[in-house]
C-alpha positions in Angstrom: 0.0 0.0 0.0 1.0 3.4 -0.7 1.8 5.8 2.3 1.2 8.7 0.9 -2.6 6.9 0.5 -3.0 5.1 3.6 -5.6 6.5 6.0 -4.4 6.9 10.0 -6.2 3.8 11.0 -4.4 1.8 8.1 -1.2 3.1 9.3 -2.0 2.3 13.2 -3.1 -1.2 12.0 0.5 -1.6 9.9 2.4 -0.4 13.2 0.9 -2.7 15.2 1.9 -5.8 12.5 5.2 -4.7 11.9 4.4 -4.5 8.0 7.5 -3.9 6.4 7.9 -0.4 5.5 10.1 0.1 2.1 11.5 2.5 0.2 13.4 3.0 -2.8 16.6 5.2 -2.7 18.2 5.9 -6.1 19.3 8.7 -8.4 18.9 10.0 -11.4 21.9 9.8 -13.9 22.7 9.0 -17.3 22.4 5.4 -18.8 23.9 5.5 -22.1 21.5 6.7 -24.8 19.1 3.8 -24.9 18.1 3.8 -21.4 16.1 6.5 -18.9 17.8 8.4 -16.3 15.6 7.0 -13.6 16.9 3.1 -13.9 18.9 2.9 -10.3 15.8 4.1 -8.8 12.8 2.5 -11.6 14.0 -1.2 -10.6 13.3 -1.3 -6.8 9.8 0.7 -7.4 9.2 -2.1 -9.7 10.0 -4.5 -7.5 8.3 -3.6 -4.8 5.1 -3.4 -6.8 5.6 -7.5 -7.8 6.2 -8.1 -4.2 3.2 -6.0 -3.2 0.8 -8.8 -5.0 2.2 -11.0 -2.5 2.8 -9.5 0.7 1.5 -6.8 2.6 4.1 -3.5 2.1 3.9 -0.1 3.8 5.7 2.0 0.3 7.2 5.0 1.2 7.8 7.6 -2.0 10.6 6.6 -3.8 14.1 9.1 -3.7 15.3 10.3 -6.5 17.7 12.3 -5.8 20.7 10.5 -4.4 24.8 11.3 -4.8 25.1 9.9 -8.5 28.7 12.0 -9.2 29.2 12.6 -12.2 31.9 9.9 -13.0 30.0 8.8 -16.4 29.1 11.6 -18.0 28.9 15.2 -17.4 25.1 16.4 -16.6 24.8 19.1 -19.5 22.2 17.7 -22.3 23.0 14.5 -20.6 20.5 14.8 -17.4 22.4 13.1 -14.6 21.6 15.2 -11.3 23.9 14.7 -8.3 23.1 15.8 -4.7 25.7 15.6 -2.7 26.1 12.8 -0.1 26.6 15.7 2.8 23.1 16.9 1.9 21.6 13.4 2.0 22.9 12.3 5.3 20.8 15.4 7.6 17.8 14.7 5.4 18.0 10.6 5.8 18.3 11.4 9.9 14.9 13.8 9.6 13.4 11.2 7.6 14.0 8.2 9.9 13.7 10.3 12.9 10.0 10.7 11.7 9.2 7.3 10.3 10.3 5.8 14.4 8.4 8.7 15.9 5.1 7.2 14.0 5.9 3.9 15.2 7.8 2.0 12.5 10.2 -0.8 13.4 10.5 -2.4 10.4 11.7 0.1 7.7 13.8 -1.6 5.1 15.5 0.9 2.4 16.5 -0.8 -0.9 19.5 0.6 -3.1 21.0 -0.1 -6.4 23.2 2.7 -7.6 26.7 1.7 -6.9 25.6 -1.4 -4.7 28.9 -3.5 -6.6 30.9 -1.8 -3.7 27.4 -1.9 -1.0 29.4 -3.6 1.4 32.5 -1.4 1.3 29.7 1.2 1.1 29.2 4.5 -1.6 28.3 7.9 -0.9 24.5 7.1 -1.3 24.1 4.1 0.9 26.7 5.0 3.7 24.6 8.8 3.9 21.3 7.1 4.8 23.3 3.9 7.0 25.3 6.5 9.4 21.9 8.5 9.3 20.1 5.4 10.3 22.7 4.4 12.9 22.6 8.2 14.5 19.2 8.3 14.6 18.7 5.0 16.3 20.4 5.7 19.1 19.4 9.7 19.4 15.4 7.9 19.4 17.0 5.1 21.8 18.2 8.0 24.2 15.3 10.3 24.2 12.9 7.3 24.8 15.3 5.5 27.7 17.4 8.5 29.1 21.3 8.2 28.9 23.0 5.3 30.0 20.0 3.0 28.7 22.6 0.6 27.6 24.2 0.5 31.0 21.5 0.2 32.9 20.5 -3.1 34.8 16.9 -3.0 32.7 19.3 -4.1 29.8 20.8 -6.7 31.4 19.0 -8.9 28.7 20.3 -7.3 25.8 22.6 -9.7 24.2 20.0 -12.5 24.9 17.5 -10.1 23.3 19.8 -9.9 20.4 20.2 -13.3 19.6 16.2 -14.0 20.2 16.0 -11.3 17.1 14.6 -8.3 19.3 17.4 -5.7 17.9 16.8 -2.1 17.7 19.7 -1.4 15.1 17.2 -3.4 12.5 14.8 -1.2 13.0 16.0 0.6 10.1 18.0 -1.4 7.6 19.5 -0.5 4.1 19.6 -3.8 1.6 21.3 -3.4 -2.1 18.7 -4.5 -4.3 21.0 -7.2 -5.6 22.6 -9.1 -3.2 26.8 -10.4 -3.4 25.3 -14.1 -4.0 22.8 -12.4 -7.2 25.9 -10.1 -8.2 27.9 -13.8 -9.0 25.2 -14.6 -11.2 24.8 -11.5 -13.1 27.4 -9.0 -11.8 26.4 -5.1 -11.9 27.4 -3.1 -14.4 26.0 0.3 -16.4 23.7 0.6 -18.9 25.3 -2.8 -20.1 23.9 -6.5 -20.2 22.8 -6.5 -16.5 20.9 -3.4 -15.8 19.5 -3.8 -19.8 18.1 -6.9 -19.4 16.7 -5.8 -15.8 14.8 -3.1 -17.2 13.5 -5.3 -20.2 12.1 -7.3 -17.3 11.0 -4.5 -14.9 10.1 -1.7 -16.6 10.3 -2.3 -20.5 9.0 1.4 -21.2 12.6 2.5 -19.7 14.4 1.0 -22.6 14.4 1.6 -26.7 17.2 -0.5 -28.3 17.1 1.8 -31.4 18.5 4.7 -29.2 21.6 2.3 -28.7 25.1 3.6 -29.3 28.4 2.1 -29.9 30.4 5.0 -28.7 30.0 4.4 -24.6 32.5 1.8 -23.8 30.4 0.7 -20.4 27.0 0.0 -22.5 28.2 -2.5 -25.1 27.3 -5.3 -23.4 23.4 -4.1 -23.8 24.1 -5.5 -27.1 23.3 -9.0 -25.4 20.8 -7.8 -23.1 17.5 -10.1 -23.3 14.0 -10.5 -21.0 15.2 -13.9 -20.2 18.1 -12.9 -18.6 16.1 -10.2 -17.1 13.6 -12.8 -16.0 16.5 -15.2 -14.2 17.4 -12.3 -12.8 14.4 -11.2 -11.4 13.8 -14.2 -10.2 16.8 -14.4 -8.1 16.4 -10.7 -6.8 12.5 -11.5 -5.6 13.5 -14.1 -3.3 16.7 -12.6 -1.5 13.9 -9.3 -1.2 11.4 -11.5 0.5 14.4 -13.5 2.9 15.1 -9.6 3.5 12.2 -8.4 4.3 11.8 -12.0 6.4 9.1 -13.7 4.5 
């Protein structure tokens, strides 16, 4: 269900099922010729909407506007816009701070751009994780006073951890293709991977005649195909649903 068209007692009903609360964090940047600038960000929102048939979803508005650099191309009459990762961090920490202060404990943020290095982290992702991280324990202190970890009422908290009751998942960040996915069809731009994904996911988002030979990152679009967007997709459903703990 969409947030921004969920009614209070729809929302109160979701808080009190810990329905998983997503949202899609992505940019907009420039994809070779053949491809729209919103891919990074189109693929998640069209994943959620497959898993949405399926399971309930809280779906927070997707962002847009993430730290995209412009490493591939310059912006001019090419339409990548960059916000820089400083920018994103105080806004992720407002945005989070909000989303626990209506009662969500299950908010689950998916990102592609750059998610090769997700581990290692890129400016987008490690923005909204430190923002996730501060604002955890900012809500943690306001609600149990300082030294909440210290005190005897946490004496359980390891045991709490392991039984699965952990307030640091409150908010979690997930690439939308995991390491074990990447093995099978490793990320790359505008090339045979991300092609095929959005032949799959959002085949309005692609026109093969656009295709160029002069980007030396896109030639592998050349092979792109729906059935290795459909493997794909496949593969990405299921590590979303382990993720989001169905």
């Amino acid at each position: 269900m969409r947030y921004e068209m969920m009614f209070p007692d729809q929302i109160r009903e979701a808080i009190d099922n810990n329905t998983p609360v997503v949202m899609a964090l992505g940019v907009l940047e420039y994809h070779s010729e053949h491809l729209c600038t919103g891919v990074d960000t189109l693929l998640i929102v069209r994943a959620f909407e497959m898993l949405e048939k399926e399971m309930p979803l809280v779906i927070m508005p997707p962002f847009y506007y993430g730290a995209s650099s412009f490493a591939v191309e310059q912006p001019e009459r090419n339409g990548t816009v960059h916000v820089d990762a400083q920018v994103l961090q105080p806004f992720a920490r407002q945005l989070f701070y909000n989303l626990l202060r209506i009662g969500f404990r299950n908010i689950n943020v998916f990102v592609h751009h750059q998610s090769e290095n997700f581990t290692a982290g890129m400016p987008t992702d490690l923005a909204f994780k430190l923002a996730a991280r501060q604002e955890t324990f900012a809500f943690l202190e306001k609600q149990r006073g300082e030294g909440w970890w210290g005190n005897n009422t946490s004496a359980d908290y390891y045991d709490s951890h392991a039984a699965g009751d952990n307030p640091f998942n409150w908010i979690r960040i997930h690439p939308l293709v995991s390491t074990v996915a990447q093995e099978q069809f490793p990320i790359d731009h505008a090339g045979e991977q991300e092609t095929s994904l959005m032949m799959t996911f959002c085949p309005e988002g692609v026109d093969m005649s656009r295709f160029t030979t002069d980007n030396w990152y896109a030639q592998g679009a050349k092979t792109a195909s729906v059935d290795y967007g459909n493997r794909a997709r496949d593969i990405i459903l299921q590590d979303m649903r382990k993720a989001l703990g169905q």
